[in-house]
N, C-alpha and C positions, 0 to 999 in steps of 0.2 A: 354664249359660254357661261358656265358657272364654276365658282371657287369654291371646295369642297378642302376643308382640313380634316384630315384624316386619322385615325389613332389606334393601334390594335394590341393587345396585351403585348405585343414582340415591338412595334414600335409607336412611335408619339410625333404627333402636331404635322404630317407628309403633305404638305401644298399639292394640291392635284386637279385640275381642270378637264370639265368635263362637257360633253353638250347637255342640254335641257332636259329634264323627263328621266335621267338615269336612275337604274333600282341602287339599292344599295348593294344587292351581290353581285352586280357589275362593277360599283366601286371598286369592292373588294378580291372579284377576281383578277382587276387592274394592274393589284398591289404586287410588287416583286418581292412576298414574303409567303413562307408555308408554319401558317400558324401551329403551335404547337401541340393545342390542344382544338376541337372543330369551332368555329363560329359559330352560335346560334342563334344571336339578337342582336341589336346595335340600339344606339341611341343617338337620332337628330336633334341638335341642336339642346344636350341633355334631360331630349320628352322619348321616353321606350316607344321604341318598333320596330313591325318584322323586316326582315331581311327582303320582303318583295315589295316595300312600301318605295313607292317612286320618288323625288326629290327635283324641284325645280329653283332653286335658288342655293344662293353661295349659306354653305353654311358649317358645325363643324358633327362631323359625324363618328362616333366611336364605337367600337365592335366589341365583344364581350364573347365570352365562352360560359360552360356551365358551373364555375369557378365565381360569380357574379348574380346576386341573389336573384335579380327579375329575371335573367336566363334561368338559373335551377327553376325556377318554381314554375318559368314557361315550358320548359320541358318537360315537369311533372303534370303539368296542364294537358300538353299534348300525347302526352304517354299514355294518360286516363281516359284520352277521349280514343285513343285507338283503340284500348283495350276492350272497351265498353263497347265498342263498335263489331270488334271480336268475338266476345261473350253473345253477342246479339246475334252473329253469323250464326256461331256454334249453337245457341239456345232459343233463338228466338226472337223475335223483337220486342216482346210484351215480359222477358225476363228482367225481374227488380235488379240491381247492382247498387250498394251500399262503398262508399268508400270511407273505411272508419276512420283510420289512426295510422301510423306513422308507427315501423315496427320492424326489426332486423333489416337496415336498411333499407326498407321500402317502405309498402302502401299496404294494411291489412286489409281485404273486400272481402264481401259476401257477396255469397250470386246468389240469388232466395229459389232454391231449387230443394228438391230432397236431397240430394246427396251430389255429393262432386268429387270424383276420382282423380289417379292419376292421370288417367286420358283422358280426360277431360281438358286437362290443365295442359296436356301435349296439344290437345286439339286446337285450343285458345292462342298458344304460341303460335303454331306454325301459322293461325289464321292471319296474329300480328305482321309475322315474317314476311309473308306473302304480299302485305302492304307494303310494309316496307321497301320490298323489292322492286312494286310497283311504282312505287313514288306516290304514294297517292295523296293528293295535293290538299293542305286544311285551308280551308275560305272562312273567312271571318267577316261577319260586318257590325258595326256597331248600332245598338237600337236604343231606343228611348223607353221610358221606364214606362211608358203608355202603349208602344210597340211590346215589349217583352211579357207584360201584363197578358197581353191578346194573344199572343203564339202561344205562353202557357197554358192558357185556358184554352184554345183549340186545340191543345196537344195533351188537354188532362192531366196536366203535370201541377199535381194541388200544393205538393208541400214548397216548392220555388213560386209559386205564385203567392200563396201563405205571408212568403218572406218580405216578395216588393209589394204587397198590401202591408205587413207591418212595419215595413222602416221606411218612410218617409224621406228620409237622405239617400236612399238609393236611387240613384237618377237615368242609369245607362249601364248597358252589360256589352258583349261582344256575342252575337248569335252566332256560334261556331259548326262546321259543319264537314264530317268525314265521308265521300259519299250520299246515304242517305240517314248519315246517325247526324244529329244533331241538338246540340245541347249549349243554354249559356255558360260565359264564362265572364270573369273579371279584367282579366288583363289579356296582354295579345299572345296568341298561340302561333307556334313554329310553323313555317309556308308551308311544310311537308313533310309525310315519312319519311325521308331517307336520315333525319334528322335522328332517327327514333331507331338505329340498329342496337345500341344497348340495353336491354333489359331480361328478365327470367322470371319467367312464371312456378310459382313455385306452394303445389300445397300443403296447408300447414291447421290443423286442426281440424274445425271446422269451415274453414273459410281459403283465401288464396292469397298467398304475398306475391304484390305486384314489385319488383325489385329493381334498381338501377344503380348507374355509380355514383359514387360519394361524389363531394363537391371539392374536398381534395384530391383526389385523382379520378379526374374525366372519363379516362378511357378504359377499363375496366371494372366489372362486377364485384363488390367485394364480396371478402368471403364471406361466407353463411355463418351468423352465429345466432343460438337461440337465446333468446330474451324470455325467459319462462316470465318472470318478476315481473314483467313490464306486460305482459299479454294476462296475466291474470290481474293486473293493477288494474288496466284499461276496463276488465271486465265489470272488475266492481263498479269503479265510476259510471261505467253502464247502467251497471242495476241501482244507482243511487239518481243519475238522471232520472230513470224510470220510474222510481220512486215518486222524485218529486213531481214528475210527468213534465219535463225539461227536455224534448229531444234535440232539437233544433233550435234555433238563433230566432225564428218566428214566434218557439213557445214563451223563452226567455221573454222577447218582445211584449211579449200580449199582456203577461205580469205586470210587467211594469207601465206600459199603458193604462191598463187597469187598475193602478195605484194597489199594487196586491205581492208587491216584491218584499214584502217585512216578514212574510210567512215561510215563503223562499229562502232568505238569508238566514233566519232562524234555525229553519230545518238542515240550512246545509253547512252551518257551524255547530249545530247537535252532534250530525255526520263526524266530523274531523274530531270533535273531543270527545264521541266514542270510540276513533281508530283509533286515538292515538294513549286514551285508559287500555285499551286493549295490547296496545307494544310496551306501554309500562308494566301489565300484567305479563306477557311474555318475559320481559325482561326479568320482573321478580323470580317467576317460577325458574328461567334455567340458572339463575344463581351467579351468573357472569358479571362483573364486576366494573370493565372498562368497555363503555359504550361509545362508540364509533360513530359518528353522523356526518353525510357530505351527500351531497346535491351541484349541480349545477350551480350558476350564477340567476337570482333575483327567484332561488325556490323557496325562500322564506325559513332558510336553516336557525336563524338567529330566535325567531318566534316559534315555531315550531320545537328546540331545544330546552326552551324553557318554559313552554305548558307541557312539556314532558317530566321535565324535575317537577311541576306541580302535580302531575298526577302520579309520581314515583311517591313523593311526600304524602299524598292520600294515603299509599297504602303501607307507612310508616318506614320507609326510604328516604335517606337525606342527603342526594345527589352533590356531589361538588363540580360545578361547570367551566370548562375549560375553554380554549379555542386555539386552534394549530401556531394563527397567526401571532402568536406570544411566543413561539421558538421559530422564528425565524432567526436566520446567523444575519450578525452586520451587515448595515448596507455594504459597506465598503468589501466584502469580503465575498460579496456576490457575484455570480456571474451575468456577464452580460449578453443582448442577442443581438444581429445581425448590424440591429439600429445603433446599437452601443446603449440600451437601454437593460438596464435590470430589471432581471427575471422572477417578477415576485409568483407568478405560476407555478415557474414548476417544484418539483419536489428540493431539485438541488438549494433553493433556498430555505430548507428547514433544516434544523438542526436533529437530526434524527438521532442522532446518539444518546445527546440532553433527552430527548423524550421519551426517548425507552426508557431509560434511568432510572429517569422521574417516576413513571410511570410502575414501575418497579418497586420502589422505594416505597410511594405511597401504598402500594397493594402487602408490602409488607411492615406498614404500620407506623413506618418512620418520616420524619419531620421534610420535609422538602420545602427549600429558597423557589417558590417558581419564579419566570421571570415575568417582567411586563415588556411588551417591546414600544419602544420612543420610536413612534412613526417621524418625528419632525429631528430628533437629533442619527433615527437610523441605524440604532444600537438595542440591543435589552440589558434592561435595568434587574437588579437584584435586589434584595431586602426591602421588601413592600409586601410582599405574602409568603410569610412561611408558615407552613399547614401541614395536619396530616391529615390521616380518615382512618374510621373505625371498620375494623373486619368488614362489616357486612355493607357497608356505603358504598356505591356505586360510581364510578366518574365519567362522566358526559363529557367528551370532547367532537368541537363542531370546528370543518372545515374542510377543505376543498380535496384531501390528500389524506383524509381520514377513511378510508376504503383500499388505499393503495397499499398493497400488502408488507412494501418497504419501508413506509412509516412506522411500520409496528412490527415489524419481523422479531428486534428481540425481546417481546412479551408472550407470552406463551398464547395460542389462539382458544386454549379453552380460557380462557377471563374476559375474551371478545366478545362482544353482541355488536354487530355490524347493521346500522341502518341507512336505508337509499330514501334519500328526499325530492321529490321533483311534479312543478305541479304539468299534470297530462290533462291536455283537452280534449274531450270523451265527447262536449258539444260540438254539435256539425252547423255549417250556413246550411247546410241542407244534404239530402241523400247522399249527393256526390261531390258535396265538395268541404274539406274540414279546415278547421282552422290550427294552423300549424304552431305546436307546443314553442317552438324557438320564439314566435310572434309575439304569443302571449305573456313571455319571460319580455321579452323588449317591451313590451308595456307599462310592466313593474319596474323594470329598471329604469326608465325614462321618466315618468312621475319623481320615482325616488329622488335620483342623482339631482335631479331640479331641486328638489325641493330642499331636501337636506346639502347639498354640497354648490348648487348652483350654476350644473351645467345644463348647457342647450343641446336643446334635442339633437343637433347636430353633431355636436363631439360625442354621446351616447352612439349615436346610428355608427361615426365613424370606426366606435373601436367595436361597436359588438362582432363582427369578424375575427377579432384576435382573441374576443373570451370566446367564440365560441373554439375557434381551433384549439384552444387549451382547454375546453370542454372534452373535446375529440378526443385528446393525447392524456390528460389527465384525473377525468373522473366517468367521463362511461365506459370505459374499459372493464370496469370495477365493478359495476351494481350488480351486475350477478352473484356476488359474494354476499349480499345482502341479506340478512334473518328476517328482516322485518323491511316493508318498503309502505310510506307514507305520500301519497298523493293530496299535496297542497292546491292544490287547484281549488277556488271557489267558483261556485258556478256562475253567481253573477257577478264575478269581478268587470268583465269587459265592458259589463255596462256601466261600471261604477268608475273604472278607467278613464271612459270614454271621453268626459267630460275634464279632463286631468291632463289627456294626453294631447287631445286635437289641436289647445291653442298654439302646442308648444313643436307640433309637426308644421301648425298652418307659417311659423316663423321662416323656416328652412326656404330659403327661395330659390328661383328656376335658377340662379348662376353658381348654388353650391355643388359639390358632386353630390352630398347626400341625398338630393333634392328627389330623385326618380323613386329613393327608397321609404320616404317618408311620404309621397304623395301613395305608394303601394301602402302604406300602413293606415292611412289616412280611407284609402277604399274599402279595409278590412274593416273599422271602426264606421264607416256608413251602413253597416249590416244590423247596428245596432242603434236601440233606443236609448237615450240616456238615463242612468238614473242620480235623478239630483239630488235626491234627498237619499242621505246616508247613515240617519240618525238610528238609523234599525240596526248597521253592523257595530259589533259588542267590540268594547275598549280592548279587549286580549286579540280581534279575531287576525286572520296572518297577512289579510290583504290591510291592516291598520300601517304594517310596517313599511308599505309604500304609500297609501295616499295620508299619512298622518295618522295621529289619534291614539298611538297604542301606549299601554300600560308597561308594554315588553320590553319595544325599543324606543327609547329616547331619542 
């Protein structure tokens, strides 16, 4: 007999004994409980695994749903390989399949065909559905980076082969297989279809949104909203990869290998300080007064804001730079959440009123007390900057709620220029598999927070789930509203990351909960080379305001 401690989002720590050799969805269909949401992964003894992985010793076992980051992202594993498996029914097996970006809740793909219809896309569904119904079962086994090397090149698959010849810390993948589609992956993929009844195939330009549900509600589709701003952002960063001839995570590689990454970072900080003369020329030209800027958390709003007042001043504009967080209302006056924690998120701790005012006031000429806010006493202070601005001066205000059309409601919307900051990764590990924008925001913040405030990787990992939900609720609701949208992304940050972040994942050990989630971050960053020497990125550039060094932020 074996001691199994058992845990599942509905309950915690259930003693349960079991004979030898049990899977884990025997465990759990043991359990005298109907999960709220479906089970999709577990974790023994806090190391991730599927749901058919067997168990012969006491140990403690916890289940998870798609609510649970290595569930989403095994789900979105397994969704991709059905799909492709799909495409292949309907097209062929010798049909390319691109999987870009991350786009109207889904996955943007190409299928490299001439043209791809509505039927098309019905064809693709019902071919998924039909698996689905089937149960048809994903086998996985894990190989060594000497195995996976050899099936690629027997399989002609050059640009994943490319990758495990360029990254040396790549050691082992998981040779996945639907049928007869098969392809690597990173982490462990779901037992089976049946797993996979949510999703919608859905054509959208030139390409096809593969779609599913959000990670705050499991069980259905959200609704369809279009992301014009974001699908023509991705575009560019396309064509500026291109440019530099950067497709992949191998090409990246090969630069930096070849001691030839200076030309790289050069070129792709030219990039950004010609987008961003370009939104200060926008700016000029419509005449609009009070500039709007908000982004996510760790999109470089702070840097980003103020090589924009530099290039506003080029062309004899003298920006006055503001930030939301200086009208916040008293701590004491705030609301609190669930936890009994205040709510510096959301909108209710701004003082909306003071900022219209103000906002007002300066735009008609007159002297304004702003305030400063005393993070340590929890109040805003008064007379320390009273200021005005002349007619034609513009005021740059940066922060998280600066999009939300409630912050500014009573300023008139023609003085608005609204801009969306966020950096999008446009580079891929390869064809089919990309590296997800939230990832690469967790990288920046985790250097940061170290560095500057001196936390561990572990309390980062722990709370990025609650900035991203107030991501969710509070600023991409918004970017649509956007006149101008600026992609911070550098392209070789992650190599420059790399070396910033690893020691500080390798700390997290097997008995944290974070632990499963940093050792995933940790396999993300074996895809890449290191780059040590950083002497090439310039004192202003946006990724200085996380690994150190800049002019901008202190």
């Amino acid at each position: 007999m074996i001691r199994i401690t058992v845990s599942t989002p509905e309950i915690k720590g259930l003693e349960k004994e079991f004979e030898t050799n049990v899977t884990a969805q025997e465990v759990l269909a043991s359990l005298d409980v109907h999960p709220v949401h479906e089970i999709l992964s577990c974790r023994l003894d806090n190391i991730p695994c599927r749901l058919d992985s067997r168990i012969s010793k006491d140990c403690r076992l916890d289940f998870f749903n798609l609510k649970e980051p290595y569930s989403n992202y095994s789900f979105q594993a397994s969704l991709t390989l059905l799909y492709i498996r799909a495409v292949h029914d309907v097209f062929g097996k010798q049909t390319r399949v691109s999987i870009a970006n991350s786009l109207s809740r889904g996955l943007f793909t190409t299928i490299h065909v001439p043209e791809i219809t509505e039927q098309d896309c019905e064809n693709i569904s019902d071919r998924m559905r039909q698996l689905v119904e089937k149960d048809a079962p994903i086998h996985e086994r894990k190989v060594s980076r000497k195995e996976a090397l050899a099936w690629l090149k027997s399989e002609n698959i050059s640009d994943v082969a490319r990758l495990f010849e360029s990254a040396p810390d790549l050691e082992e993948a998981q040779l996945c297989s639907l049928g007869d589609e098969q392809m690597l992956f990173y982490q462990h993929l779901l037992p089976s279809c049946r797993y996979l009844k949510l999703f919608e195939i859905r054509k959208y330009r030139k390409g096809v949104l593969l779609r599913f549900p959000h990670y705050e509600n499991p069980d259905v589709i959200p609704e369809y909203r279009e992301q014009k701003i974001l699908y023509d952002a991705f575009r560019e960063e396309t064509q500026w990869d291109h440019l530099m001839n950067v497709n992949h995570v191998s090409d990246l590689n090969r630069l930096v290998a070849k001691g030839q990454a200076d030309d790289l970072i050069l070129l792709s900080e030219a990039l950004h300080e010609k987008k961003i003369a370009q939104i200060a020329e926008q700016i000029h030209h419509s005449g609009r007064r009070i500039i709007l800027i908000a982004g996510p958390s760790s999109s470089g709003k702070t840097s980003f804001a103020k090589r924009l007042c530099i290039q506003l001043r080029v062309i004899g504009l003298n920006p006055l730079y503001l930030g939301t967080d200086d009208y916040f209302i008293n701590r004491d006056d705030m609301e609190v959440d669930e936890n009994g924690n205040r709510d510096y998120e959301s909108l209710s701790a701004v003082d909306t009123v003071l900022f219209a005012r103000q906002m007002n006031e300066l735009l008609a000429g007159k002297k304004v007390d702003l305030p400063e806010f005393d993070f340590i006493e929890g109040v805003k202070r008064f007379g320390h900057r009273i200021t005005s601005v002349r007619k034609e001066q513009p005021i740059l205000i940066e922060g998280i709620h600066a999009l939300n059309p409630k912050l500014s409601e009573g300023i008139d919307d023609a003085d608005k220029f609204r801009i969306y900051i966020s950096p999008l990764t446009q580079l891929n590990i390869d064809i089919q598999h990309r590296i997800p924008t939230t990832d690469a925001r967790l990288f920046r913040r985790l250097v940061r927070d170290h560095r500057t405030r001196g936390r561990s990787a572990a309390t980062t990992i722990h709370d990025w789930q609650a900035v991203r939900r107030g991501e969710d609720k509070f600023i991409f609701p918004f970017n649509e509203q956007a006149d101008a949208f600026f992609n911070s992304q550098c392209l070789y940050e992650l190599a420059v990351l790399k070396k910033h972040a690893r020691p500080l994942l390798e700390q997290i050990t097997p008995d944290l909960p974070e632990y499963p989630e940093a050792q995933r971050y940790l396999q993300l960053l074996k895809f890449f080379v290191s780059l040590e020497d950083e002497s090439a990125i310039p004192c202003n550039s946006l990724i200085r305001e996380f690994i150190g060094g800049s002019v901008l932020v202190k």
